[in-house]
Structure formats: structure tokens, C-alpha cells
N, CA, C and O atoms as CSV, one atom per row, in Angstrom:
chain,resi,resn,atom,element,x,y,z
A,1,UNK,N,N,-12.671,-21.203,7.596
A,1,UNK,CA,C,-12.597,-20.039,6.735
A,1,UNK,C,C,-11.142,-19.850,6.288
A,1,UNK,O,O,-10.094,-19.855,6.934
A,2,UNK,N,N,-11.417,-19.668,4.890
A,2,UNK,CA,C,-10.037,-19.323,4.630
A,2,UNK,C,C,-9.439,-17.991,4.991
A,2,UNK,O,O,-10.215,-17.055,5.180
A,3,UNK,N,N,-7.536,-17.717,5.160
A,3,UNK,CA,C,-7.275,-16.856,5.123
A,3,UNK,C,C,-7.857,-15.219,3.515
A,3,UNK,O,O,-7.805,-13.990,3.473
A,4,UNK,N,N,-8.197,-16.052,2.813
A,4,UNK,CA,C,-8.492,-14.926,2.302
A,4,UNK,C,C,-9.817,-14.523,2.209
A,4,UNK,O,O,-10.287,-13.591,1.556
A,5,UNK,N,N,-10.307,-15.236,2.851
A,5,UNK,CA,C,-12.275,-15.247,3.227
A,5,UNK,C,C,-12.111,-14.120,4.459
A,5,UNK,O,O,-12.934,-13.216,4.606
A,6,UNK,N,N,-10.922,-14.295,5.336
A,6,UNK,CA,C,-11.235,-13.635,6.753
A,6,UNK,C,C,-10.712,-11.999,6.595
A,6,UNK,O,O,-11.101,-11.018,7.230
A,7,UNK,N,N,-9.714,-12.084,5.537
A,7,UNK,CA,C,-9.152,-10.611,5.160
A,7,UNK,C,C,-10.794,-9.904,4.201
A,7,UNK,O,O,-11.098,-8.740,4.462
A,8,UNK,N,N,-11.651,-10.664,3.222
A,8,UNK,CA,C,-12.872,-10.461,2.722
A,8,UNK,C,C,-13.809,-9.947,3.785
A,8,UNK,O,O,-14.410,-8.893,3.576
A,9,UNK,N,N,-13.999,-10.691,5.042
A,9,UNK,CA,C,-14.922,-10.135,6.273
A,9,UNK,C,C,-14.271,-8.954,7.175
A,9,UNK,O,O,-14.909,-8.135,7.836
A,10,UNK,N,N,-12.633,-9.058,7.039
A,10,UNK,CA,C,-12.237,-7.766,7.647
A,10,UNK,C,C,-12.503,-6.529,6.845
A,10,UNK,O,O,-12.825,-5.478,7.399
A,11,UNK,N,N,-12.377,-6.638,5.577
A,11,UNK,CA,C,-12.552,-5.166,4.679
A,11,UNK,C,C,-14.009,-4.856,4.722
A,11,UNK,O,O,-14.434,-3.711,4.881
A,12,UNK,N,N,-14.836,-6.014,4.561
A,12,UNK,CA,C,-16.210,-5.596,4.778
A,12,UNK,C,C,-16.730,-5.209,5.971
A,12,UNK,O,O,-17.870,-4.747,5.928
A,13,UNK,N,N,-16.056,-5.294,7.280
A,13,UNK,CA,C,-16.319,-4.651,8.399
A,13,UNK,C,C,-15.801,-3.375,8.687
A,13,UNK,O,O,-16.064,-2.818,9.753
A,14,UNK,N,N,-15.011,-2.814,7.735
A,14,UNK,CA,C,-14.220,-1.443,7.793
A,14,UNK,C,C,-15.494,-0.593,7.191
A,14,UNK,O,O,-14.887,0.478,7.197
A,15,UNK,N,N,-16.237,-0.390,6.896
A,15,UNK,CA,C,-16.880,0.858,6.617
A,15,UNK,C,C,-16.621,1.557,5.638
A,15,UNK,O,O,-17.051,1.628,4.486
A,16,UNK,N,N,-15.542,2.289,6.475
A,16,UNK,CA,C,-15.057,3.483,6.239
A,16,UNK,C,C,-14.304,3.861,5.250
A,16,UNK,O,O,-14.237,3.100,4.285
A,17,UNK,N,N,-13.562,5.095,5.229
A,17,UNK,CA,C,-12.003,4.652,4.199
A,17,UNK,C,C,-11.161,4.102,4.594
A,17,UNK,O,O,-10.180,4.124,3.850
A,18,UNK,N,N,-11.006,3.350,5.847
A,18,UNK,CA,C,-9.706,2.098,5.939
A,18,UNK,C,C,-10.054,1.362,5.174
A,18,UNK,O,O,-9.084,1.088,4.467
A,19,UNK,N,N,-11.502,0.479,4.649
A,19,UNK,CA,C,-11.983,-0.181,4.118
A,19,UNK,C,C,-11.469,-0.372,2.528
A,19,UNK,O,O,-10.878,-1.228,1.870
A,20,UNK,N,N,-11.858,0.497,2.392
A,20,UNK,CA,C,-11.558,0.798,1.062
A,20,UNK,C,C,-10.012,0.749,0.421
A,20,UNK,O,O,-9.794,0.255,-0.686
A,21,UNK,N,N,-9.181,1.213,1.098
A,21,UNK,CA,C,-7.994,1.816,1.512
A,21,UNK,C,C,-6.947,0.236,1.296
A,21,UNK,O,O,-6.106,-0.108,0.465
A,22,UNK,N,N,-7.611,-0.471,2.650
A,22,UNK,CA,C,-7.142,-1.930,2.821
A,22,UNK,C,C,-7.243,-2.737,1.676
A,22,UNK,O,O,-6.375,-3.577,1.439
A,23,UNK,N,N,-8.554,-2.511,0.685
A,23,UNK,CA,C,-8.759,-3.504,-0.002
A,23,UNK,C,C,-8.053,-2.642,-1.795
A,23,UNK,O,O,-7.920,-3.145,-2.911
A,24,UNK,N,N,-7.862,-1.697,-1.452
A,24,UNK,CA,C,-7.255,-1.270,-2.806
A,24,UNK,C,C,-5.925,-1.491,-3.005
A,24,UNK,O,O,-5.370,-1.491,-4.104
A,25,UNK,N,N,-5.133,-1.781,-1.372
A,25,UNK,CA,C,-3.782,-1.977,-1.195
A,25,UNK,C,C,-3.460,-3.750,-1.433
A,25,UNK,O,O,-2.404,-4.235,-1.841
A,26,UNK,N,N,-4.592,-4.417,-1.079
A,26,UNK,CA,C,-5.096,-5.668,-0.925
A,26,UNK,C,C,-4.513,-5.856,-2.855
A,26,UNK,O,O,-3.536,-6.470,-3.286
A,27,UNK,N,N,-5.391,-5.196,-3.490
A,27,UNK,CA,C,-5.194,-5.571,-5.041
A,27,UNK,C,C,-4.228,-4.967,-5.491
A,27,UNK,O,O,-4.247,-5.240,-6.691
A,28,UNK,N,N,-3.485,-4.390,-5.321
A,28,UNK,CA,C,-2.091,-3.718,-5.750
A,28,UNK,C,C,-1.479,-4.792,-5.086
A,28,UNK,O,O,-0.842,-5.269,-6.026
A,29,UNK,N,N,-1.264,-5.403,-4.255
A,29,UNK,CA,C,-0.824,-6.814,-4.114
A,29,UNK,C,C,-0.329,-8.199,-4.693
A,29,UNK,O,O,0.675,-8.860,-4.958
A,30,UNK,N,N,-1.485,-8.193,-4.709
A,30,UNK,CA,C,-2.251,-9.582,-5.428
A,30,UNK,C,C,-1.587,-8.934,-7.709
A,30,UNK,O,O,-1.251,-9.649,-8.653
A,31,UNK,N,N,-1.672,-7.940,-7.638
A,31,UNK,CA,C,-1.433,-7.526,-8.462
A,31,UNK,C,C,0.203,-7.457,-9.320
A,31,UNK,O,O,0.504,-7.644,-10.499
A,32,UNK,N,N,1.022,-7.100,-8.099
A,32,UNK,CA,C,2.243,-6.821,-8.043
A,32,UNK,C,C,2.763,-8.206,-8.243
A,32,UNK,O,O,3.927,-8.329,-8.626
A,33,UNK,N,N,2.091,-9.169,-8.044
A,33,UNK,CA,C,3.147,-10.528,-8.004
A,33,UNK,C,C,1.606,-11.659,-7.785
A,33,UNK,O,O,0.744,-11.376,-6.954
A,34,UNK,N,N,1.529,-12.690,-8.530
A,34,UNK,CA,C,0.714,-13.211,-8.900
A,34,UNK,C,C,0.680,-14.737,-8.214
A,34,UNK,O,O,-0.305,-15.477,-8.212
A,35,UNK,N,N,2.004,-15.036,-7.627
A,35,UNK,CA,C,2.498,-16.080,-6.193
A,35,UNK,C,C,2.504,-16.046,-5.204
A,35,UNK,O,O,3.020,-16.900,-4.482
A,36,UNK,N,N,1.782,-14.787,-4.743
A,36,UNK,CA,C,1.725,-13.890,-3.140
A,36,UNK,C,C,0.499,-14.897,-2.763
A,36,UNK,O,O,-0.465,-15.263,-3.435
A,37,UNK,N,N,0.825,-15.143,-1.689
A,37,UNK,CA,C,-0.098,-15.969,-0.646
A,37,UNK,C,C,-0.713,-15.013,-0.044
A,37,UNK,O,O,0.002,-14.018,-0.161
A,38,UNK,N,N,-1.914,-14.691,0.704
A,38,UNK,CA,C,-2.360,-14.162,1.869
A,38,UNK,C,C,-2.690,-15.331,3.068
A,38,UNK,O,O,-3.149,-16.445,2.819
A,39,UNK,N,N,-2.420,-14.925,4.141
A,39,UNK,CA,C,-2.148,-15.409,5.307
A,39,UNK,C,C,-3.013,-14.652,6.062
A,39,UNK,O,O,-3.205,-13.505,5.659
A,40,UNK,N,N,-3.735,-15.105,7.326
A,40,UNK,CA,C,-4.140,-14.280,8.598
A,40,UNK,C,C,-3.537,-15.007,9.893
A,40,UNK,O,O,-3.710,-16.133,10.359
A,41,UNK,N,N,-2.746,-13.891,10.292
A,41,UNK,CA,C,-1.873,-13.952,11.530
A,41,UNK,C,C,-2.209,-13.223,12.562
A,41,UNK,O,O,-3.210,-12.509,12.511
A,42,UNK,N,N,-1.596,-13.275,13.416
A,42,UNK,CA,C,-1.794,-13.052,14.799
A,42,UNK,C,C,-3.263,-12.032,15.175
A,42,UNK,O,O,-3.349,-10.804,15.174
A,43,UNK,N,N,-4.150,-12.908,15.431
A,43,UNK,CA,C,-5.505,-12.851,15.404
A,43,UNK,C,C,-6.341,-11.419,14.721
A,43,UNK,O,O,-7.104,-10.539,15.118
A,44,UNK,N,N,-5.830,-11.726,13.777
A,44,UNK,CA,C,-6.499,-10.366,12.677
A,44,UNK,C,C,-6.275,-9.647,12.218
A,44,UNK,O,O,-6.916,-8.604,12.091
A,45,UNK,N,N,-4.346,-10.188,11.393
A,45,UNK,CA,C,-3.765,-9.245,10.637
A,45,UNK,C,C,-3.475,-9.698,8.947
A,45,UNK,O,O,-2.465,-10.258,8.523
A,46,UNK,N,N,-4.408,-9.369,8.337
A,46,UNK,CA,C,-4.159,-9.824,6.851
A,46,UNK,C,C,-2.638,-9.420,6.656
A,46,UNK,O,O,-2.117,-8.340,6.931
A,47,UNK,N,N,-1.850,-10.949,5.923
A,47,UNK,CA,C,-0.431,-11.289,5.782
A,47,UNK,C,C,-0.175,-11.336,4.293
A,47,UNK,O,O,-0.812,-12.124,3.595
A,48,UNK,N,N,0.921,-10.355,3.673
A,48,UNK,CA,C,0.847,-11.091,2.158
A,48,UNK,C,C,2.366,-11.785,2.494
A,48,UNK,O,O,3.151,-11.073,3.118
A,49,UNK,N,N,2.722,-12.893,2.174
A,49,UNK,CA,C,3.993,-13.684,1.875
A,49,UNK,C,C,4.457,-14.381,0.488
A,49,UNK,O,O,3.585,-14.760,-0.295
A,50,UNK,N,N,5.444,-14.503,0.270
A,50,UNK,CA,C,5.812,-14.793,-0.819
A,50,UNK,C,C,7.539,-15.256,-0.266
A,50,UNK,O,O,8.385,-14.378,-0.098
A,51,UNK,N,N,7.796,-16.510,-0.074
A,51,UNK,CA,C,9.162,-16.866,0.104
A,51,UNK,C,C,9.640,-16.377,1.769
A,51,UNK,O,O,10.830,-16.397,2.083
A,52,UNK,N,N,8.570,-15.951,2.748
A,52,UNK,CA,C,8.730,-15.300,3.446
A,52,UNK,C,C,7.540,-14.118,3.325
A,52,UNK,O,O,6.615,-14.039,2.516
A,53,UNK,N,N,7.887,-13.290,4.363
A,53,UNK,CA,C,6.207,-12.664,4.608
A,53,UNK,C,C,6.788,-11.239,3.598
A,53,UNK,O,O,7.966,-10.888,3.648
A,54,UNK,N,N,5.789,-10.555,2.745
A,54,UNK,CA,C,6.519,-9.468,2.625
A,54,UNK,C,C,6.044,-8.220,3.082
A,54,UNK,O,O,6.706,-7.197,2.911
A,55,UNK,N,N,4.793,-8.223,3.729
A,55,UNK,CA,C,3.808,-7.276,4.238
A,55,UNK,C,C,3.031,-7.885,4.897
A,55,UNK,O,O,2.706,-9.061,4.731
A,56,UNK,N,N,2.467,-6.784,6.119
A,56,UNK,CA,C,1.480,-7.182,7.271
A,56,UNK,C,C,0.451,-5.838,7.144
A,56,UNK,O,O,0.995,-4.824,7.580
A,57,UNK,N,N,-0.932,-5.624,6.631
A,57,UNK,CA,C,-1.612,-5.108,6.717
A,57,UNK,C,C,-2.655,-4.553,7.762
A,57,UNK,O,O,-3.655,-5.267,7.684
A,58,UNK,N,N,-2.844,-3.445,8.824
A,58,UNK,CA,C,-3.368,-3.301,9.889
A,58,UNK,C,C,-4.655,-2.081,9.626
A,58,UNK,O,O,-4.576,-1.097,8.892
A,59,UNK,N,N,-5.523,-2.399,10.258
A,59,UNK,CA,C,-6.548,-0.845,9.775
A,59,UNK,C,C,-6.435,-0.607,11.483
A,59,UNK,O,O,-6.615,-1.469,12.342
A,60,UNK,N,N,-6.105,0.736,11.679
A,60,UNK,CA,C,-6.156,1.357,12.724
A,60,UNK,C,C,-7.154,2.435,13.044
A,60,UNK,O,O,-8.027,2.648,12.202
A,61,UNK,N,N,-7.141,3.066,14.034
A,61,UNK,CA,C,-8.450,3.555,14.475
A,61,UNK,C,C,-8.325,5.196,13.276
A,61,UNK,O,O,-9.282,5.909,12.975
A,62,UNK,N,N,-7.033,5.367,12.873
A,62,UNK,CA,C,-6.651,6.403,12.260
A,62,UNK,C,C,-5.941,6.531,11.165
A,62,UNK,O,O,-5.405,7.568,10.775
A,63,UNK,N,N,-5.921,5.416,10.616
A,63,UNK,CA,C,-5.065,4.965,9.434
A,63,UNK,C,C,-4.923,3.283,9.172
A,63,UNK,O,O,-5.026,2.331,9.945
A,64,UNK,N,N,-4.753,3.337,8.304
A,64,UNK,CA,C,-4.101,1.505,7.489
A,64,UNK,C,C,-2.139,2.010,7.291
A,64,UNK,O,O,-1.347,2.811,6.795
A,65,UNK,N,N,-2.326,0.617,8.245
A,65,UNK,CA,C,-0.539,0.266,8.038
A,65,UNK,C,C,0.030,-0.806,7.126
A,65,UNK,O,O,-0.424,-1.949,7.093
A,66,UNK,N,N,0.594,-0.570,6.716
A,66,UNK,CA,C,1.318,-1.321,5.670
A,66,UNK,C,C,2.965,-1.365,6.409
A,66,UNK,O,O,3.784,-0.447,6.378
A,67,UNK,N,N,3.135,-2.755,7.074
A,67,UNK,CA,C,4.611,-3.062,7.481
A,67,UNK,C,C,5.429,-4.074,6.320
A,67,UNK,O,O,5.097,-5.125,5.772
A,68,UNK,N,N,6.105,-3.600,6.275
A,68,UNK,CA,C,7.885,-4.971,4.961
A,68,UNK,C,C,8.459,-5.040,6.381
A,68,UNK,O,O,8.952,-4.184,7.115
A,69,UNK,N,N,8.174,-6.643,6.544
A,69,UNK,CA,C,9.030,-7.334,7.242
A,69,UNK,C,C,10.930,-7.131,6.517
A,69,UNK,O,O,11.818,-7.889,6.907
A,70,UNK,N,N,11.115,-6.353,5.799
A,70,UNK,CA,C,12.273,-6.393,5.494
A,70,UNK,C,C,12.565,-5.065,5.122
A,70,UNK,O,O,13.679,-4.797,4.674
A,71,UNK,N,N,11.600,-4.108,5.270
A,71,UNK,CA,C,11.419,-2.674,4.641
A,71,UNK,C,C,13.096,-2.030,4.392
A,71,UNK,O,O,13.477,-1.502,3.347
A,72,UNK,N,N,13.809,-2.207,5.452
A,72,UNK,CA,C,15.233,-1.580,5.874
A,72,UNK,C,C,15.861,-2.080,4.375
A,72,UNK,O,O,16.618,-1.311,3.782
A,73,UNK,N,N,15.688,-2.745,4.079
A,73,UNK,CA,C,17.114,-4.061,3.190
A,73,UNK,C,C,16.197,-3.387,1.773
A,73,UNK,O,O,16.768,-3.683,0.724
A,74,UNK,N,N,15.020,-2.629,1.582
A,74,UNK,CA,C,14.484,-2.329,0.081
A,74,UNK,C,C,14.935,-1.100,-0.539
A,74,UNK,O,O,14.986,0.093,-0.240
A,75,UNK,N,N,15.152,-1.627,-1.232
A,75,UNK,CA,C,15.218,0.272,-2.194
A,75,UNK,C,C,13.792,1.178,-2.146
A,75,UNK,O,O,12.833,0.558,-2.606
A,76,UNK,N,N,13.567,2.202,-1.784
A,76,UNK,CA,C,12.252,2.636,-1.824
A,76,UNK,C,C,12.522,4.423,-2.458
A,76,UNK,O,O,12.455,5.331,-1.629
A,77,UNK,N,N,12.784,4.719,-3.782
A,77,UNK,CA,C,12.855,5.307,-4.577
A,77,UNK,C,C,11.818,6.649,-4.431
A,77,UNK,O,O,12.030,7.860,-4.364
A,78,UNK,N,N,10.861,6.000,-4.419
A,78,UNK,CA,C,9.389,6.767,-4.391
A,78,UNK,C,C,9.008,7.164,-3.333
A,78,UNK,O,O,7.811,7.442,-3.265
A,79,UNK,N,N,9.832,7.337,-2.146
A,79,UNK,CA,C,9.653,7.724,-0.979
A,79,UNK,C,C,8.591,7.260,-0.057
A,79,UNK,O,O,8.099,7.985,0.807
A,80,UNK,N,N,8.046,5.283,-0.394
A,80,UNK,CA,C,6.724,5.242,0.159
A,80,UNK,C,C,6.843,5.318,1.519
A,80,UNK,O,O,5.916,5.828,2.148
A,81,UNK,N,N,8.329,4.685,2.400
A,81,UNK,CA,C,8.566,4.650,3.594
A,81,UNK,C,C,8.002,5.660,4.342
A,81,UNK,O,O,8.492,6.760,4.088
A,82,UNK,N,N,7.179,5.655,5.137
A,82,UNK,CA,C,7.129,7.102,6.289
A,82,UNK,C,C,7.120,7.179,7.689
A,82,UNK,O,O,7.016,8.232,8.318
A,83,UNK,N,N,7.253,5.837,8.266
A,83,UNK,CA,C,7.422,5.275,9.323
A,83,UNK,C,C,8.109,4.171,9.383
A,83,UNK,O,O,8.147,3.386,8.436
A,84,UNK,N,N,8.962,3.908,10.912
A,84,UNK,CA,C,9.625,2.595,11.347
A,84,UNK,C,C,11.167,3.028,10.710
A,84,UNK,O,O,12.134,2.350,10.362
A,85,UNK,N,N,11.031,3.765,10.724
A,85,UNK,CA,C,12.649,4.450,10.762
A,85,UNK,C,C,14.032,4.012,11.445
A,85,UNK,O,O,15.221,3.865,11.165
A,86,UNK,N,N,13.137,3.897,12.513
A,86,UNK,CA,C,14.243,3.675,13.555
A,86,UNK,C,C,14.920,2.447,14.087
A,86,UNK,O,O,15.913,2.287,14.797
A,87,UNK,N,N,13.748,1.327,13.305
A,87,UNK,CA,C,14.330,-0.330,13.610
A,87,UNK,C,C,15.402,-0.594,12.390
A,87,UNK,O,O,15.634,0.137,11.427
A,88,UNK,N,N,15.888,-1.657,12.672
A,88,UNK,CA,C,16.971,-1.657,11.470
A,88,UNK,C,C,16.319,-2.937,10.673
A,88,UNK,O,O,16.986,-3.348,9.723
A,89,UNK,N,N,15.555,-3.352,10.852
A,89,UNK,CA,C,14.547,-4.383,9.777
A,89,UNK,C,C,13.428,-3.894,9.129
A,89,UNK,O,O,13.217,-4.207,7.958
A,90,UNK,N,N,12.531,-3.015,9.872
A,90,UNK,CA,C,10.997,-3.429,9.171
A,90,UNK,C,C,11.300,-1.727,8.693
A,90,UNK,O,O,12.163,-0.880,8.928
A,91,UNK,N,N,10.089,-1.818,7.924
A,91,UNK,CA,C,9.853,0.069,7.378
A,91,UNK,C,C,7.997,-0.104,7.284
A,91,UNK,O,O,7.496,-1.196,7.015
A,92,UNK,N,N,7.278,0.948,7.509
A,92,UNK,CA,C,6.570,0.893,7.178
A,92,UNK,C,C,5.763,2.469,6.599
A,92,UNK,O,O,6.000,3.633,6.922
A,93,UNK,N,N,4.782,1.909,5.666
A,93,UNK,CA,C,3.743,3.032,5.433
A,93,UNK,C,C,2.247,3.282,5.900
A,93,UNK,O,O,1.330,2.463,5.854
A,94,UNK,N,N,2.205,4.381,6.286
A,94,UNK,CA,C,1.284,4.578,6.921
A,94,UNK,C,C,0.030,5.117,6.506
A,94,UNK,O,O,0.070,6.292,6.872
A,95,UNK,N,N,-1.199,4.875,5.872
A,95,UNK,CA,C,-2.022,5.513,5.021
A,95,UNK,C,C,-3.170,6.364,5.604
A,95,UNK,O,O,-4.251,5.849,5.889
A,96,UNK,N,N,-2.880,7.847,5.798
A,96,UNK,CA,C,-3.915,8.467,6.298
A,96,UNK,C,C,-5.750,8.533,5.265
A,96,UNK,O,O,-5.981,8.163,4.114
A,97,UNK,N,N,-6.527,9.039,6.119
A,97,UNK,CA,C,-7.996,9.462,5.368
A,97,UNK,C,C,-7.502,10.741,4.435
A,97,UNK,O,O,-6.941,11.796,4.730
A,98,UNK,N,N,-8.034,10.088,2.967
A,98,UNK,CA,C,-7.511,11.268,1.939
A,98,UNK,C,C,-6.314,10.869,1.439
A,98,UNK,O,O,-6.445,11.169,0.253
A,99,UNK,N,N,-5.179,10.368,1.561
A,99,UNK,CA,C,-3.894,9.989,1.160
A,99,UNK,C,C,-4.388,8.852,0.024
A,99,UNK,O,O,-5.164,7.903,0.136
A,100,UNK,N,N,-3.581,9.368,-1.153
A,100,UNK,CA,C,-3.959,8.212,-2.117
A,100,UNK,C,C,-1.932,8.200,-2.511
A,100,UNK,O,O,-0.963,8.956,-2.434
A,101,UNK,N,N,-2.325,6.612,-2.987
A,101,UNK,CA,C,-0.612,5.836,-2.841
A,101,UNK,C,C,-0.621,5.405,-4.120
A,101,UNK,O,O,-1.510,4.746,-4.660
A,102,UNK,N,N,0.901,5.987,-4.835
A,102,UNK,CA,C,1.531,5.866,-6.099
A,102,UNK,C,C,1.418,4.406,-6.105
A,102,UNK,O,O,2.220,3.706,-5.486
A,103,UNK,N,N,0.134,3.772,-7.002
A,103,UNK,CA,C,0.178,2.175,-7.468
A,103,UNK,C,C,1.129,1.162,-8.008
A,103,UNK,O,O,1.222,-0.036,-7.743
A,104,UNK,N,N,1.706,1.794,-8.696
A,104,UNK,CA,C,2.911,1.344,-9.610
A,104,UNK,C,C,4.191,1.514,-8.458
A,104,UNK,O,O,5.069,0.657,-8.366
A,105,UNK,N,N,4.169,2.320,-7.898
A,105,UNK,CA,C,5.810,2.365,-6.959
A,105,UNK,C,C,5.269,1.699,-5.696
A,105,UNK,O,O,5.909,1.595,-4.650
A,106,UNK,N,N,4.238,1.333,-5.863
A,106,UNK,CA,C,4.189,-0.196,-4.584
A,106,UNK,C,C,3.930,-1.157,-5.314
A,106,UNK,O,O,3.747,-2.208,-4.699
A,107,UNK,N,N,3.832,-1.209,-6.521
A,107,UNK,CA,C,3.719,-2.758,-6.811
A,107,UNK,C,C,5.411,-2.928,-7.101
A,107,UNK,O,O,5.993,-4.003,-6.957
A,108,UNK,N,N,6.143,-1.536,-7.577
A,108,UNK,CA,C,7.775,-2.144,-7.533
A,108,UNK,C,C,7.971,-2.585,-5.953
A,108,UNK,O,O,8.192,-3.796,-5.921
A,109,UNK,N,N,7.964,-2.154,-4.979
A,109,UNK,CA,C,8.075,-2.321,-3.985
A,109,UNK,C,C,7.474,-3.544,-3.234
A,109,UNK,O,O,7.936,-3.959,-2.172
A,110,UNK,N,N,6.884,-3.843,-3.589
A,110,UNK,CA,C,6.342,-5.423,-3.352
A,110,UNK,C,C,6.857,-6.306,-4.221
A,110,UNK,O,O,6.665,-7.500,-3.994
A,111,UNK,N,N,7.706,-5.854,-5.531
A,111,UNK,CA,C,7.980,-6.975,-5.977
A,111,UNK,C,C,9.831,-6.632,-5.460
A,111,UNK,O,O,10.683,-7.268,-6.079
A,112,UNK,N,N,10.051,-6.172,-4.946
A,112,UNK,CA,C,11.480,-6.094,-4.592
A,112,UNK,C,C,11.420,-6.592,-3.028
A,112,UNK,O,O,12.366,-7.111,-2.435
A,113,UNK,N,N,10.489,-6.404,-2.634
A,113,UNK,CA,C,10.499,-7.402,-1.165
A,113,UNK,C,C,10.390,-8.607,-1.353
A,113,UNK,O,O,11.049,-9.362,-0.639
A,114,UNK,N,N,9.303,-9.271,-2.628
A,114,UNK,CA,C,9.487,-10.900,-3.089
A,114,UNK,C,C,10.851,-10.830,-3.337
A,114,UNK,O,O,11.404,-11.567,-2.521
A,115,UNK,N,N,11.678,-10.290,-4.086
A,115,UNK,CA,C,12.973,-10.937,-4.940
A,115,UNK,C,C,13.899,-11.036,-3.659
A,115,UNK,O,O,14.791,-11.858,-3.452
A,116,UNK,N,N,13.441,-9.930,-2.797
A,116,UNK,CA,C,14.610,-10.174,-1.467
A,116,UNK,C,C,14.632,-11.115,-0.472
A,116,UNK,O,O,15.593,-11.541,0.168
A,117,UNK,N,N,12.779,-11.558,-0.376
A,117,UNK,CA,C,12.863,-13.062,0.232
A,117,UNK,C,C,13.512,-14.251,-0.900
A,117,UNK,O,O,14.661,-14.665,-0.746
A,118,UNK,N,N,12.743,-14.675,-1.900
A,118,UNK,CA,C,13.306,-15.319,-2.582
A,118,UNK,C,C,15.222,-15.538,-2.883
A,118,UNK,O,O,15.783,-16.623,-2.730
A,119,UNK,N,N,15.828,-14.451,-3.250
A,119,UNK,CA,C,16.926,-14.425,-2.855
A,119,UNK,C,C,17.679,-14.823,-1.005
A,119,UNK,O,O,18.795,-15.307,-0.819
A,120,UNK,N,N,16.767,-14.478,0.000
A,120,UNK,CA,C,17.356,-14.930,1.103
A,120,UNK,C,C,16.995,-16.410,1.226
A,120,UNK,O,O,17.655,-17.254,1.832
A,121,UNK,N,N,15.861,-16.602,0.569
A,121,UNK,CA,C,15.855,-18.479,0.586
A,121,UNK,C,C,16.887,-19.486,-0.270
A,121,UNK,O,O,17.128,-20.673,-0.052
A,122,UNK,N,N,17.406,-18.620,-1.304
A,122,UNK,CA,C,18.259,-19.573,-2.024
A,122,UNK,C,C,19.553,-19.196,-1.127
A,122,UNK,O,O,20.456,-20.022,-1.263
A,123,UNK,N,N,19.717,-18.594,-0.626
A,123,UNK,CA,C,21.027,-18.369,0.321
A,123,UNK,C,C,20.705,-19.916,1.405
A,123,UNK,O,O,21.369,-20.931,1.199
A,124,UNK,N,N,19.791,-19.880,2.343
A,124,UNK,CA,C,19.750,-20.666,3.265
A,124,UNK,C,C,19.444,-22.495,2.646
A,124,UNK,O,O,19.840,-23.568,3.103
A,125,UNK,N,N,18.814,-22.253,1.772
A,125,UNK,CA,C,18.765,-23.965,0.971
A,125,UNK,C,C,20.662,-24.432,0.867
A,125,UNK,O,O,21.592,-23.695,0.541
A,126,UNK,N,N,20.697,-25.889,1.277
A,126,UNK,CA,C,21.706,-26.363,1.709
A,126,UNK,C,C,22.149,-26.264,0.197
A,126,UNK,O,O,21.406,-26.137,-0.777
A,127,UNK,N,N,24.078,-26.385,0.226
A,127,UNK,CA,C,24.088,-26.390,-1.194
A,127,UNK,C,C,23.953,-27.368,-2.121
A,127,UNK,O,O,23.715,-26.853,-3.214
A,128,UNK,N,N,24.002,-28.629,-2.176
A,128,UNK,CA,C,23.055,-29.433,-3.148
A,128,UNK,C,C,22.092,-28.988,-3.642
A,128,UNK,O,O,21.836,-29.233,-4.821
A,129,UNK,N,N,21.244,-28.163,-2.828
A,129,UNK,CA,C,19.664,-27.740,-3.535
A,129,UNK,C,C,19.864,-26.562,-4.294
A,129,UNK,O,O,19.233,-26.260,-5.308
A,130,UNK,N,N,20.855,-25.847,-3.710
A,130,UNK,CA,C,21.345,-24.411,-4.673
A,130,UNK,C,C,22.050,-25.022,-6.127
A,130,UNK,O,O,22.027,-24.516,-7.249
A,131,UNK,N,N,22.603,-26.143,-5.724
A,131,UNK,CA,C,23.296,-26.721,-7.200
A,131,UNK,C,C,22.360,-26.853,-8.024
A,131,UNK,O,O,22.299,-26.183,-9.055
A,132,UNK,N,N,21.460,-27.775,-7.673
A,132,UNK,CA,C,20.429,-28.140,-8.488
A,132,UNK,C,C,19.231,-27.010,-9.203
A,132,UNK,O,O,18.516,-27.314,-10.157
A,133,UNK,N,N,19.215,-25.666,-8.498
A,133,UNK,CA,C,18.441,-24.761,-9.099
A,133,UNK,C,C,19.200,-23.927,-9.784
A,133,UNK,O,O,18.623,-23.170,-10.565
A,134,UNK,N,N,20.811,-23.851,-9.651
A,134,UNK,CA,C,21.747,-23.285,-11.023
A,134,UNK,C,C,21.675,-23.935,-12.140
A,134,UNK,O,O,21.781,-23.256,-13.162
A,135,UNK,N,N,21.423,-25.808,-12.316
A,135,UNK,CA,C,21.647,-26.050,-13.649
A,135,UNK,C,C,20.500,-25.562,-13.957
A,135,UNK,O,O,20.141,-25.523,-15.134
């Protein structure tokens, strides 16, 4: 099964409004950036990556989490941050029952977590390979 077959059987086992919730955040995704991979990691967490991971999606018994492996390092304008404050890497949002999320200021936000992996990969490519993607 593919990773995006198993994130398909996780939303369809949500019911509820995580369900819904997961899979509307799922297409604001997929939406925001059109090179985003989905991944399933550590036994049953739909992954979006792009150059690096840029979100980890969780349905909890009381909410859907939305973690940026890089949340700290983003501009987040729109105030989506509302949790994970306190680490100095990740940020995350937390989506209660009833909470509906500004579409457009997470698809900026997903695409500023791609540009920040992408940018940390051309940092680490040796420099020959950085030469070669300036000409």
C-alpha cells in the first residue's frame, strides 16, 4: 500500500470531524505546492515532505495536529502557530471540533516551509553542485 493509500484508509477511519478536518488540511497541502510528497511514518503518521519533511499530520482523541518540522525558522503572519512554543525547532497547530483554518495563510505557510527546506538543501549540496545550479 502506498503511502498515500494508507493516509486514504486513515481519513476514512476518522468518522468524525478529525476526519474531515485531516483530509481538508490533506488538500490545502497537496494544494499549496504541487511537489509535496506524502509519506507514512512512524507507524501512522501521514508525512507531507518536500526537500525535507514540512509537516506531520496526527488526529488525536481531541483534535488534529499539524507539526513544521521547522515551524520556529517560519514567518507565521496569520497567527496559525498555537502550540510548541517552547522548542526552538518545531511549531505546531492544533485544530479543535468547530475551528475552521484560514486556507490561503496555510497554503503561504506550507509554501514557506518548502522554500526553507529547499533553501537548507542548497546550503548542504557540496559546492560543485551549488555551482552547477547557479549557472
Amino acid at each position: 500500500m502506498t503511502p498515500s493509500e494508507q493516509i486514504d484508509q486513515l481519513i476514512a477511519g476518522l468518522t468524525d470531524w478529525r476526519g474531515k478536518t485531516l483530509a481538508s488540511v490533506r488538500k490545502t497541502f497537496l494544494e499549496a505546492d504541487t511537489e509535496i510528497i506524502e509519506e507514512w511514518k512512524w507507524m501512522g503518521s501521514p508525512v507531507w515532505s518536500r526537500d525535507g519533511i514540512v509537516a506531520i499530520g496526527n488526529a488525536h482523541k481531541d483534535k488534529v495536529k499539524l507539526t513544521f518540522s521547522h515551524g520556529a525558522s517560519l514567518p507565521d503572519p496569520d497567527k496559525l502557530f498555537n502550540n510548541g512554543f517552547g522548542g526552538k525547532v518545531w511549531r505546531a497547530i492544533d485544530l479543535f471540533e468547530g475551528d475552521k483554518i484560514d486556507e490561503s495563510a496555510l497554503k503561504e505557510l506550507v509554501r514557506a516551509a518548502v522554500d526553507y527546506n529547499t533553501a537548507r538543501t542548497k546550503k548542504k549540496a557540496p559546492a560543485s553542485a551549488r555551482a552547477k545550479v547557479q549557472k
